[in-house]
N, CA, C and O of each residue as an XYZ file, in Angstrom:
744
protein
N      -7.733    -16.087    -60.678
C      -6.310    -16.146    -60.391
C      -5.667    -14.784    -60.630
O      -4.993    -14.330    -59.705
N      -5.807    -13.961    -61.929
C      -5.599    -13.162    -62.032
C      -5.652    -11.835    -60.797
O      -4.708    -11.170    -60.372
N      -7.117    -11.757    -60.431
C      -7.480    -10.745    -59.561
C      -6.931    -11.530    -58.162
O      -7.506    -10.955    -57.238
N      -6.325    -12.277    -57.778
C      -5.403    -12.566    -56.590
C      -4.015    -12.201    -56.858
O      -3.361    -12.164    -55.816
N      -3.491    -11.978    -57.685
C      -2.075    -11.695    -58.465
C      -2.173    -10.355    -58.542
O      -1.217     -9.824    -57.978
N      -3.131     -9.392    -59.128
C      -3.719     -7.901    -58.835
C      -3.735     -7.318    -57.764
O      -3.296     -6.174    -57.645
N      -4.545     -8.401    -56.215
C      -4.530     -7.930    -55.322
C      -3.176     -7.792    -54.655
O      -2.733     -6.727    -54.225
N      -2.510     -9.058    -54.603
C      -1.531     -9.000    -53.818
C      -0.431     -8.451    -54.404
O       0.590     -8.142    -53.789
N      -0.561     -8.356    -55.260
C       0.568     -6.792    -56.342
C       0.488     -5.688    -55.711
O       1.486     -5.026    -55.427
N      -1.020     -5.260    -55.335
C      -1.393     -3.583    -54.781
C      -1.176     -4.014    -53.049
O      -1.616     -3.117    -52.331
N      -0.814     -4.748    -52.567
C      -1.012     -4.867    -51.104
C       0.353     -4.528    -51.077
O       0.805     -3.654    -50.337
N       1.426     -5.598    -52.339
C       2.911     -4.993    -51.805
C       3.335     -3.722    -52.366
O       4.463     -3.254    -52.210
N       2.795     -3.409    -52.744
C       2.913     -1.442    -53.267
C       2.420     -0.560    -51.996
O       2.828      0.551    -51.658
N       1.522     -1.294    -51.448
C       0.954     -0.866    -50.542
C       2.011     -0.486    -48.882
O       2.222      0.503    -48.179
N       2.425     -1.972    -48.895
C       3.306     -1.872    -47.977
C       4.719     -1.783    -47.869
O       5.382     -1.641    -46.842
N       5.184     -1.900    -49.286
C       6.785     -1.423    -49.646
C       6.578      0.497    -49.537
O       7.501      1.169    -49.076
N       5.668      0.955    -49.877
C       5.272      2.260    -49.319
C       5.129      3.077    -47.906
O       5.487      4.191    -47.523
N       4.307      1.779    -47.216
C       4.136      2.181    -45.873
C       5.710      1.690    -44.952
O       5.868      2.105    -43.804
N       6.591      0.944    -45.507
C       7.958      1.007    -44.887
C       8.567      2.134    -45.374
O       9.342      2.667    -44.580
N       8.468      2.555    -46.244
C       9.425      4.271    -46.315
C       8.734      4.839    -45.408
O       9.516      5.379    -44.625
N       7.540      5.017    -45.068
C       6.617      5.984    -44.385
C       5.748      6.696    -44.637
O       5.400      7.788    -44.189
N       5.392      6.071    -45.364
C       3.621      6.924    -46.436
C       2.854      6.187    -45.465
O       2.724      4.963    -45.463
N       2.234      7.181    -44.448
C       1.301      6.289    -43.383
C      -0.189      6.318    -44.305
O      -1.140      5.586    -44.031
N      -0.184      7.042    -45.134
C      -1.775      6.578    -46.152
C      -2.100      5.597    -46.768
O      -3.165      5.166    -47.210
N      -0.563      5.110    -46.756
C      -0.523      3.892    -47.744
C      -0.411      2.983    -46.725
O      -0.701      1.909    -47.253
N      -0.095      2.744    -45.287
C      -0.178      1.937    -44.386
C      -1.371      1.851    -43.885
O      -1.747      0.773    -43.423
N      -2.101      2.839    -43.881
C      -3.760      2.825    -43.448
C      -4.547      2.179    -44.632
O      -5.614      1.592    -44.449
N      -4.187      2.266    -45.386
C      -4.700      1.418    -46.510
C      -4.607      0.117    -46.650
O      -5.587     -0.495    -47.077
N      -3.176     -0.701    -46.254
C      -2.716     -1.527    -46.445
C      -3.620     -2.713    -45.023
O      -4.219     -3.777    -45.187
N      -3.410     -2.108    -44.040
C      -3.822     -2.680    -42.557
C      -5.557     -2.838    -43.201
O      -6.249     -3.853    -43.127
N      -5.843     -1.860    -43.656
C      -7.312     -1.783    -44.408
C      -7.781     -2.846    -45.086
O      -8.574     -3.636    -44.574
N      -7.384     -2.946    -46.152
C      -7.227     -4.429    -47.270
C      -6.949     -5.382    -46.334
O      -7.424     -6.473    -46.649
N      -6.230     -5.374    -45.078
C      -5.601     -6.805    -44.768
C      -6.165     -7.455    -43.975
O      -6.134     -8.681    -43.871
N      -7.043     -6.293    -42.991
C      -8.684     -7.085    -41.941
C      -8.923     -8.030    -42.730
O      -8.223     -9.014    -42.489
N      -9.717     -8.165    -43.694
C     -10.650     -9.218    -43.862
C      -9.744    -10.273    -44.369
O     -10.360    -11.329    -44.228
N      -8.742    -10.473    -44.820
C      -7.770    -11.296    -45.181
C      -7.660    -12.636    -43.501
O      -7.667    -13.801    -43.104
N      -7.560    -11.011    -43.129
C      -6.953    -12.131    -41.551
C      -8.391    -12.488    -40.557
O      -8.471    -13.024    -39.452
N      -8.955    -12.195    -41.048
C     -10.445    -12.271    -40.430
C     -10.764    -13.508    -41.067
O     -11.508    -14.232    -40.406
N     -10.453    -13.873    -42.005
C     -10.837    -15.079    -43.084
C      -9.795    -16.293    -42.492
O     -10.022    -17.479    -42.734
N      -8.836    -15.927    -41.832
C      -7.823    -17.085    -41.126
C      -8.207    -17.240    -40.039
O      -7.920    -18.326    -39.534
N      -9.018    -16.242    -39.194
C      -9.685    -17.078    -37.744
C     -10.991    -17.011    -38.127
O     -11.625    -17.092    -37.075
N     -11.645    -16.922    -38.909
C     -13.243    -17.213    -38.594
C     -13.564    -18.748    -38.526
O     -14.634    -19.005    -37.976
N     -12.866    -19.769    -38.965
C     -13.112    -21.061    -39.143
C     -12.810    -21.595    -37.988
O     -13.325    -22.667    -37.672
N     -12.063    -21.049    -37.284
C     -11.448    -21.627    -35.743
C     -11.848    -21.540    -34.641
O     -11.981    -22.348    -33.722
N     -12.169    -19.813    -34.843
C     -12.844    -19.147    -33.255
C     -14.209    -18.755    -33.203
O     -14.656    -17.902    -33.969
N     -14.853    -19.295    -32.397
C     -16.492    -19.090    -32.610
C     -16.563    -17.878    -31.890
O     -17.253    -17.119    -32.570
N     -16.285    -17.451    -31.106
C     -16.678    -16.274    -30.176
C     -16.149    -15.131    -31.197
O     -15.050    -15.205    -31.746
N     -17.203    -13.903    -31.414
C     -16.550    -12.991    -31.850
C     -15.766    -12.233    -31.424
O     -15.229    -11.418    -32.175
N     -15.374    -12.320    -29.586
C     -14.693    -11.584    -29.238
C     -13.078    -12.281    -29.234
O     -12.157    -11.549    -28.872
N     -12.867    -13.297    -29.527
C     -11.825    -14.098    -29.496
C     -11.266    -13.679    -30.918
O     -10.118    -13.282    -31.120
N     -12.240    -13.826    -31.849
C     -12.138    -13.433    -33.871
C     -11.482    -12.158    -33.163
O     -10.287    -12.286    -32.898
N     -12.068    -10.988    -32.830
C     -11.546     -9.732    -32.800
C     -10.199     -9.478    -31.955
O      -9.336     -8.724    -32.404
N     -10.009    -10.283    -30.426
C      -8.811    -10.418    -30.264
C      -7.477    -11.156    -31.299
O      -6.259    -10.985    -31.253
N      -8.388    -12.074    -32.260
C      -6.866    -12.702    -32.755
C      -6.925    -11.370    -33.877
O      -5.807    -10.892    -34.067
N      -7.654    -10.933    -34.378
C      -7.815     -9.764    -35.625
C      -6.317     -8.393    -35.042
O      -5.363     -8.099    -35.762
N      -6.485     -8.017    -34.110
C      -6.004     -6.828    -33.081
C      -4.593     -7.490    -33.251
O      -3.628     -6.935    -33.777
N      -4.610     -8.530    -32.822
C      -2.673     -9.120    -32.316
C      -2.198     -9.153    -33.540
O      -1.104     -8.668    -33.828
N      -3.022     -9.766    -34.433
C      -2.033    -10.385    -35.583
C      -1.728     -8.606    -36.340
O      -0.629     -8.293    -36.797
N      -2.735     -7.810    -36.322
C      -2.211     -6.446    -36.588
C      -1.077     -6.137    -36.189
O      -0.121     -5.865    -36.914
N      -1.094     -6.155    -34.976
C       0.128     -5.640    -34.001
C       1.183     -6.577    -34.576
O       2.282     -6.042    -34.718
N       1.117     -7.555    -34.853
C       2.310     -8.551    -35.144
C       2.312     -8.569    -36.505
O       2.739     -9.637    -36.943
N       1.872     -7.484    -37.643
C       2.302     -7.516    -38.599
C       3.232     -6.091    -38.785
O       4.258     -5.766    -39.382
N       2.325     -5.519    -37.989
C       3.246     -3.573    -37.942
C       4.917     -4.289    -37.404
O       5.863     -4.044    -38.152
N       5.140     -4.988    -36.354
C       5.826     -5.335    -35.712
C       7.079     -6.603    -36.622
O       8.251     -6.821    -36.313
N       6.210     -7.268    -37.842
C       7.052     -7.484    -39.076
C       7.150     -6.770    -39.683
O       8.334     -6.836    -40.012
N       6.711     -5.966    -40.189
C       6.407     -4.791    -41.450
C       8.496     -4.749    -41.856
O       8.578     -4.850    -43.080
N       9.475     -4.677    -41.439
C      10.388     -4.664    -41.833
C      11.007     -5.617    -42.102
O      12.173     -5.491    -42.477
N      10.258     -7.178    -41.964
C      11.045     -8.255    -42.776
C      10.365     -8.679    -44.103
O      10.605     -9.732    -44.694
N       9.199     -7.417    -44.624
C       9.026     -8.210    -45.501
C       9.739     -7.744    -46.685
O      10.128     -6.619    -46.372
N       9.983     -7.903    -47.446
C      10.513     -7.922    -48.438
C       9.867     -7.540    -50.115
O       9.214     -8.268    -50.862
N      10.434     -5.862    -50.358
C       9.408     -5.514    -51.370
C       9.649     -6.428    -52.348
O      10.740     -6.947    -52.589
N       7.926     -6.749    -53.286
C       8.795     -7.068    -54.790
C       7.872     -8.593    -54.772
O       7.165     -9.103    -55.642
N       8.283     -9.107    -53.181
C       7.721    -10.580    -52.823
C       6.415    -10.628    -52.649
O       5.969     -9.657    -52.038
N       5.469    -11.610    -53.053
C       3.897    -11.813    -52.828
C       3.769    -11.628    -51.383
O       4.547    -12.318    -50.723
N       2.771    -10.668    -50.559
C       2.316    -10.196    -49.569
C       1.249    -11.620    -48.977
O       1.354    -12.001    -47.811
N       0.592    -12.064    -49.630
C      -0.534    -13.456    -49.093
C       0.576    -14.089    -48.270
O       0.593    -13.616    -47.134
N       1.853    -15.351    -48.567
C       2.229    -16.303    -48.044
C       2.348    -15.267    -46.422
O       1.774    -15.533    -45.365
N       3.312    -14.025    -46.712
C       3.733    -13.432    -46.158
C       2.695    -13.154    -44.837
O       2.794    -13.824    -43.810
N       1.731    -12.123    -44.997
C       1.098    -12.245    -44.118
C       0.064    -13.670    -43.788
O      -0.466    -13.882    -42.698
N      -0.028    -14.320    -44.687
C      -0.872    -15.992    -44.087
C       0.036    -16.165    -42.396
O      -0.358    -16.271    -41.234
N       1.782    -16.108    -43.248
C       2.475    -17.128    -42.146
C       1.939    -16.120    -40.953
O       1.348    -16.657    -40.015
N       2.122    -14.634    -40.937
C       1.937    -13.869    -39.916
C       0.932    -14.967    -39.187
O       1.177    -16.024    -38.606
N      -0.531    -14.136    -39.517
C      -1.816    -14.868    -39.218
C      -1.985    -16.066    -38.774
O      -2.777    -16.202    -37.841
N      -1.182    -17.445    -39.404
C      -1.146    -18.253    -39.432
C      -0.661    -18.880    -37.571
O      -1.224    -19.668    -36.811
N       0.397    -18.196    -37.465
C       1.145    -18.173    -36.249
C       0.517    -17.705    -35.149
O       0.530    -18.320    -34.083
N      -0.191    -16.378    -35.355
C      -1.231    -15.759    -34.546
C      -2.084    -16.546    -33.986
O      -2.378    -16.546    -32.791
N      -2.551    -17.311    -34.905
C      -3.760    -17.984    -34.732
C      -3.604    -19.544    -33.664
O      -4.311    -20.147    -32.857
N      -1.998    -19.706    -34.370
C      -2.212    -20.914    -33.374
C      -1.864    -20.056    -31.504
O      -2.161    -20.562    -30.422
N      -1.296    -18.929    -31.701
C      -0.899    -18.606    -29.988
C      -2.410    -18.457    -29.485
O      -2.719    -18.803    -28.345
N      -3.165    -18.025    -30.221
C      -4.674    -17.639    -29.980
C      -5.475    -19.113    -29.116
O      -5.926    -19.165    -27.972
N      -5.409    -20.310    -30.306
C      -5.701    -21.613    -29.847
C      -5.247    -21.525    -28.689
O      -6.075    -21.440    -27.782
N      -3.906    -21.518    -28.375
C      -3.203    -22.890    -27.597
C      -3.894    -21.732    -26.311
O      -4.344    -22.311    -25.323
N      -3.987    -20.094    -26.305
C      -4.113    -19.770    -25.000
C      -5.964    -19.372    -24.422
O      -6.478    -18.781    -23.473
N      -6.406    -20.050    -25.555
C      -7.989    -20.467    -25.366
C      -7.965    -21.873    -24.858
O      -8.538    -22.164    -23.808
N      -7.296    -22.783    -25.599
C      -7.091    -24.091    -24.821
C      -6.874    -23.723    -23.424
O      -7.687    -23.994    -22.540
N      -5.817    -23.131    -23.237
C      -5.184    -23.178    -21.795
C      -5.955    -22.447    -20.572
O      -5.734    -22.492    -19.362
N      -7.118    -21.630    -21.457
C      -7.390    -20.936    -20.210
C      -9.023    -21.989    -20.367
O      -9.635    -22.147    -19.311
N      -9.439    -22.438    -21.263
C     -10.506    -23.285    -20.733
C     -10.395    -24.826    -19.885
O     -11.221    -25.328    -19.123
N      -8.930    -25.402    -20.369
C      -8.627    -26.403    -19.003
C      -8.481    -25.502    -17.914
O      -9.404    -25.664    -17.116
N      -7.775    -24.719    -17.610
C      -7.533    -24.188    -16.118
C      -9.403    -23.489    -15.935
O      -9.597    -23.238    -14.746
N     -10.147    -23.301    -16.453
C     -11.653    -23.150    -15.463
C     -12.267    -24.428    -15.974
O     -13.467    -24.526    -15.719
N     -11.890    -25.127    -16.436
C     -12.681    -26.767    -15.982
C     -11.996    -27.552    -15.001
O     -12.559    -28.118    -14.063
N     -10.138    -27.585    -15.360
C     -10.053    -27.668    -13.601
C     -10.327    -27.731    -12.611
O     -10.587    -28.562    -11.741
N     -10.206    -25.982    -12.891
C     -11.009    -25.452    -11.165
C     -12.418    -25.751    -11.368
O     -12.752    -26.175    -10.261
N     -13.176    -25.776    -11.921
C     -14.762    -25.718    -12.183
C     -14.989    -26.904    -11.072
O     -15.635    -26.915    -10.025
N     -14.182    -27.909    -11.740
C     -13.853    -29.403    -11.186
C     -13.587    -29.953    -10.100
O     -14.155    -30.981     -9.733
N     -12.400    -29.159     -9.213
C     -11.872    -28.911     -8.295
C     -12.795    -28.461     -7.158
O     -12.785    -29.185     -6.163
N     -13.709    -27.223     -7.138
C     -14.543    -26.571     -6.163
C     -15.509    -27.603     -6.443
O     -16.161    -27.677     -5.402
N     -16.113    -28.704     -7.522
C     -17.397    -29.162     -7.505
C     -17.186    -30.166     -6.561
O     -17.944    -30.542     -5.666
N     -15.783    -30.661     -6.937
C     -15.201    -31.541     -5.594
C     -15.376    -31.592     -4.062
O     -15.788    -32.387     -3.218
N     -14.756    -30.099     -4.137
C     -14.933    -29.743     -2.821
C     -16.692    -29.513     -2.223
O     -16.912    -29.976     -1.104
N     -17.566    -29.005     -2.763
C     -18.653    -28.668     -2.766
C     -19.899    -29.658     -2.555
O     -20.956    -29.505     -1.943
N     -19.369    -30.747     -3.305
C     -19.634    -32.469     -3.481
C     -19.527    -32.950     -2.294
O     -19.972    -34.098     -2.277
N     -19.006    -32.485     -0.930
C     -19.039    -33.240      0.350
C     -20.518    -33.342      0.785
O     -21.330    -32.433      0.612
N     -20.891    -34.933      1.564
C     -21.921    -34.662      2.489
C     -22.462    -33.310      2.937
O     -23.336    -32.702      2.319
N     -22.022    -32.988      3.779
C     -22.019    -31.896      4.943
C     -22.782    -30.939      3.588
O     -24.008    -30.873      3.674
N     -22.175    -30.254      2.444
C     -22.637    -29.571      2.163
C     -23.572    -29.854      0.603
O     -23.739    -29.191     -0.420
N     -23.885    -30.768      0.932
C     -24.983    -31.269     -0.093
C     -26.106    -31.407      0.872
O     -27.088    -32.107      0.625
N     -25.987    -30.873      1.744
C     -26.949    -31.559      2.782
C     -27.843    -30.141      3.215
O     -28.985    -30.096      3.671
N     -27.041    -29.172      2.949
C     -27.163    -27.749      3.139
C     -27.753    -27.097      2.315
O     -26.986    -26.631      1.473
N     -29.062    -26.782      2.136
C     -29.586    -25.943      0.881
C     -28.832    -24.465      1.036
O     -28.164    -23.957      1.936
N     -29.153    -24.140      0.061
C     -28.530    -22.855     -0.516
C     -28.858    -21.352      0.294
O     -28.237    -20.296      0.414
N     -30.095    -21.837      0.739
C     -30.355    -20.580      1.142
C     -30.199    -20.616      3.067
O     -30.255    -19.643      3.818
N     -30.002    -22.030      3.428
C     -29.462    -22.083      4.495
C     -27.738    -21.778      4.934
O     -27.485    -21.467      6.098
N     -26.662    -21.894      3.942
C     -25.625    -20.753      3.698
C     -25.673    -19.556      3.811
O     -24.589    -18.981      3.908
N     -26.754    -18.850      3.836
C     -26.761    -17.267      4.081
C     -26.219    -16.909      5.465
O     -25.550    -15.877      5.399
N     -26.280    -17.375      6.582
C     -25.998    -16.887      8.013
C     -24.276    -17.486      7.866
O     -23.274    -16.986      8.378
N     -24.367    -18.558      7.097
C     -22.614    -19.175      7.462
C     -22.059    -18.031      6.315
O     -21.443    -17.099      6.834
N     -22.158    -17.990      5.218
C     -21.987    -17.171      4.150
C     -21.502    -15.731      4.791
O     -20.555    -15.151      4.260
N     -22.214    -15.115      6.031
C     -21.946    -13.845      6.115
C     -21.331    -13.859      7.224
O     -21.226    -12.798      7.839
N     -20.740    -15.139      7.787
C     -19.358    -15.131      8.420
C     -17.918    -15.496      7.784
O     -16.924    -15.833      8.428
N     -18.024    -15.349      6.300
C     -17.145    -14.947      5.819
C     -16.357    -13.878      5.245
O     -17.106    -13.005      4.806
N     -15.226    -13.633      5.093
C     -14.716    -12.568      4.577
C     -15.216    -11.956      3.061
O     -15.231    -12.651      2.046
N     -15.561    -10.733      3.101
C     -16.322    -10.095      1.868
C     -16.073    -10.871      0.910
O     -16.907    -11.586      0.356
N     -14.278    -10.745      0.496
C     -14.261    -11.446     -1.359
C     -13.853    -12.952     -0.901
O     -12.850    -13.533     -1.317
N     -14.598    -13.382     -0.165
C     -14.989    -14.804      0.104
C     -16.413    -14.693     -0.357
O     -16.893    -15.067     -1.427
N     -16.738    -14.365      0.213
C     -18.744    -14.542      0.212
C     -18.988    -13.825     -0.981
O     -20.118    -13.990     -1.442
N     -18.078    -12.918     -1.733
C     -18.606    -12.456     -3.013
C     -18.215    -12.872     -4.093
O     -18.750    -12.574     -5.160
N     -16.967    -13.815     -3.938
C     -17.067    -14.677     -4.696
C     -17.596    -15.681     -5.059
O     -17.829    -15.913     -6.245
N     -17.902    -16.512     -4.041
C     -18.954    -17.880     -3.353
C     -20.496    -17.125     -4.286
O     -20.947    -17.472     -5.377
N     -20.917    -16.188     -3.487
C     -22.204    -15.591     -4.378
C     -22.071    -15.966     -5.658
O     -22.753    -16.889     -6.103
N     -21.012    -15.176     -6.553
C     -21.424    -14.615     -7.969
C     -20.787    -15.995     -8.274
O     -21.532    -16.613     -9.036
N     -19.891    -16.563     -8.015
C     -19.816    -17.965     -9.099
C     -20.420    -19.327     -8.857
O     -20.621    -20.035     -9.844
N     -20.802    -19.876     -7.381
C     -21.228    -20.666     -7.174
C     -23.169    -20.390     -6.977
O     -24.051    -21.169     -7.339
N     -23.300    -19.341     -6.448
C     -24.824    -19.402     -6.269
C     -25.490    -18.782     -7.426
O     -26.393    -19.385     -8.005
N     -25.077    -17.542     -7.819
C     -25.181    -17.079     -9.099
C     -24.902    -17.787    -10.350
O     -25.662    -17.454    -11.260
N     -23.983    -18.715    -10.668
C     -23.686    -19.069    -11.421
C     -23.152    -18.347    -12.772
O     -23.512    -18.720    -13.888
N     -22.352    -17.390    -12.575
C     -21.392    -16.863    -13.110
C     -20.323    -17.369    -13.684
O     -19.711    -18.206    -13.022
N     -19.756    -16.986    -15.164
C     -18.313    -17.704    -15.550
C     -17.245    -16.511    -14.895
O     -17.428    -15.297    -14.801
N     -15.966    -17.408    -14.450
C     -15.189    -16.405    -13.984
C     -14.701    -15.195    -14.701
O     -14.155    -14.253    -14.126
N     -14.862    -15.243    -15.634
C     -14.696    -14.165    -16.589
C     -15.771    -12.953    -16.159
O     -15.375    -11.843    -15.805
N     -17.370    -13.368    -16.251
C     -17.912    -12.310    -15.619
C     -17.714    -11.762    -14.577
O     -17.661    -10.553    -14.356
N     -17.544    -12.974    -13.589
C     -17.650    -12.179    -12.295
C     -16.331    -11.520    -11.970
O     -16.229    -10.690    -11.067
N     -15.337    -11.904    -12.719
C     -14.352    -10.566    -12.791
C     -14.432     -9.272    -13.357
O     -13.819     -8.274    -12.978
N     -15.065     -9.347    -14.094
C     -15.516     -8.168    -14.772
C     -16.526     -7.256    -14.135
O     -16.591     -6.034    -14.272
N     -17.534     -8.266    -13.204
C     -18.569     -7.205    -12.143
C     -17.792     -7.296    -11.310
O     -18.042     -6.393    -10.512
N     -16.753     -7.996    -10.903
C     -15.814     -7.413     -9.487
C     -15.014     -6.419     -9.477
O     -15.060     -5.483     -8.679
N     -14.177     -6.580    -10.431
C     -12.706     -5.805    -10.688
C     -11.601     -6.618     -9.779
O     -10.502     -6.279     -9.342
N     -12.525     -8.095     -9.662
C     -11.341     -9.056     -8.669
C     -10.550     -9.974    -10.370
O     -11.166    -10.454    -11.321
N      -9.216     -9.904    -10.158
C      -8.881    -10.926    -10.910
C      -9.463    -12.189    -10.731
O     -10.204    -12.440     -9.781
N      -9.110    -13.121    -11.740
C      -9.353    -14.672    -12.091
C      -9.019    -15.321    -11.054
O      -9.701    -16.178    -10.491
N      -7.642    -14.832    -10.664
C      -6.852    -15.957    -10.154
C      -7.269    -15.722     -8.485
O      -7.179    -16.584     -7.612
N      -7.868    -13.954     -8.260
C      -8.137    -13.940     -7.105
C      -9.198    -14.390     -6.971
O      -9.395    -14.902     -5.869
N      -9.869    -14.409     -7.555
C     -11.739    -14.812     -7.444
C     -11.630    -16.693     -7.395
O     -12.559    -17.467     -7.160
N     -10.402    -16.986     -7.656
C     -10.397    -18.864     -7.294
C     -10.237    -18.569     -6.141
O     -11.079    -18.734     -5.258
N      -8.762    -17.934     -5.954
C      -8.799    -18.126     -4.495
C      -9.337    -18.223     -3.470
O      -9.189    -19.061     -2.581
N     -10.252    -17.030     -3.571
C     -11.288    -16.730     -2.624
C     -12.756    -17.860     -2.755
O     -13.462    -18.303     -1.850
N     -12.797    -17.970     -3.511
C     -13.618    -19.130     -3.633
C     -13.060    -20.340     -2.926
O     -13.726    -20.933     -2.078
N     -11.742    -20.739     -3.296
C     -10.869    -22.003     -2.394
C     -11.520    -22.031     -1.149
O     -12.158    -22.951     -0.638
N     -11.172    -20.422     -0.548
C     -11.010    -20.136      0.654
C     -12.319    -20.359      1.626
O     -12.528    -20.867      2.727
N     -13.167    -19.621      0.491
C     -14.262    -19.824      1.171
C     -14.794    -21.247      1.414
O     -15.026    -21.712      2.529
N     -14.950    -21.840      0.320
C     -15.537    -22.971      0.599
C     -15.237    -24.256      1.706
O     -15.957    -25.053      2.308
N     -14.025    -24.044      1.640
C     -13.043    -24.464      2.659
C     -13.317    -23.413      4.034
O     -12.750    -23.822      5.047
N     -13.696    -22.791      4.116
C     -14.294    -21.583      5.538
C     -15.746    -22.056      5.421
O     -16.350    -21.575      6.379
N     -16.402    -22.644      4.812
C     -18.009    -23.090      5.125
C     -17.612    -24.373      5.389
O     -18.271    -24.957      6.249
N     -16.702    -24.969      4.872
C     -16.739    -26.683      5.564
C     -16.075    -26.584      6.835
O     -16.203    -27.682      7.375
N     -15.647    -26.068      7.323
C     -15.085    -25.859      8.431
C     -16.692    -25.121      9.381
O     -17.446    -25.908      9.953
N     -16.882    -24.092      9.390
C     -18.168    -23.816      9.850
C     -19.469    -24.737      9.691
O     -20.538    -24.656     10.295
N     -19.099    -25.553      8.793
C     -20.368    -26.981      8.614
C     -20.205    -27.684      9.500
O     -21.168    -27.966     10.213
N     -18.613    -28.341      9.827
C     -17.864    -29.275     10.585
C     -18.348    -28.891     12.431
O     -18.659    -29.664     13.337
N     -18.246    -27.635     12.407
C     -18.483    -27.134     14.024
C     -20.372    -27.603     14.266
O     -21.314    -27.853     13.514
N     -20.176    -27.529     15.578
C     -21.264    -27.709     16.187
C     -21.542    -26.612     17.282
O     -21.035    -26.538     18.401
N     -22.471    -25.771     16.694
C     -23.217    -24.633     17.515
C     -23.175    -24.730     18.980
O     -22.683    -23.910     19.755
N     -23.784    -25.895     19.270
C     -23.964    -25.614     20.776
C     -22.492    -25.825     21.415
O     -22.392    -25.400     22.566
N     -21.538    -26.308     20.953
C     -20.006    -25.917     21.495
C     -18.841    -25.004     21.097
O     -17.670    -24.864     21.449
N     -19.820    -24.344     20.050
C     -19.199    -23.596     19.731
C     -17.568    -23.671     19.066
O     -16.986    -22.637     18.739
């Protein structure tokens, strides 16, 4: 108990310092306070890159309190609530972005799920495939045949999320339509 009463004594020395403007004492303070806040998302977020995004914000959103706190007052509640708050915007926009790609995940399996193109092996799509428009067919590639999360294949595209659905919409909806036709009438 003691050495928690110690610590958080030197954290607010630390940072009643770094508000006058002793940035040594603010590099210090942000220092001590990683693993503090690292210890409020490790139980939540399995991905380490999610831990390190909520680690980064809640920084930013403590520099960004740094003038309501109040010297003198215990630094823990203080930055917890920070962290605390962080953590749930962190949740709710991991929630939100894993319904919207099970959604869609959902949505194209739908579409994809027709006769016509269950009927179609994969590698018989190659000739219809390359009568589509590039970030049609390169999207169609890297997430449906490749099996890519949209996250990667934005990242090997440099196509956004929201464009790489689209084009996927598009396409797939441009192969059922080219499924639907009949060659010899063209």
């Amino acid at each position: 108990m003691k050495t928690v009463h110690h610590e958080d004594r030197n954290l607010g020395l630390l940072l009643a310092a770094a508000q006058e403007g002793d940035r040594a004492a603010y590099a210090s303070f942000l220092h001590a306070a990683v693993p503090l806040i690292h210890a409020v998302g490790c139980r939540k977020l399995a991905r380490r890159a999610d831990l390190e995004d909520f680690v980064q914000d809640t920084l930013l959103a403590v520099h960004q309190a740094m003038p309501t706190y109040q010297p003198g007052r215990p630094v823990g509640p203080w930055l917890g609530t920070i962290a605390r708050n962080r953590l749930a915007d962190a949740l709710r926009h991991l929630y939100r972005r894993r319904t919207v790609e099970a959604d869609y995940d959902e949505g194209v399996a739908d579409n994809v799920a027709q006769p016509e193109m269950e009927a179609a092996p994969v590698l018989a799509l190659g000739p219809l495939l390359s009568q589509l428009p590039e970030r049609q067919r390169q999207a169609i590639d890297m997430l449906k045949v490749k099996g890519m999360s949209l996250k990667d294949a934005s990242a090997a595209s440099g196509i956004s999320i929201g464009a790489l659905k689209v084009a996927v919409h598009r396409g797939v909806a441009g192969l059922r339509q080219l499924l639907g036709k009949d060659p010899d009438h063209g």
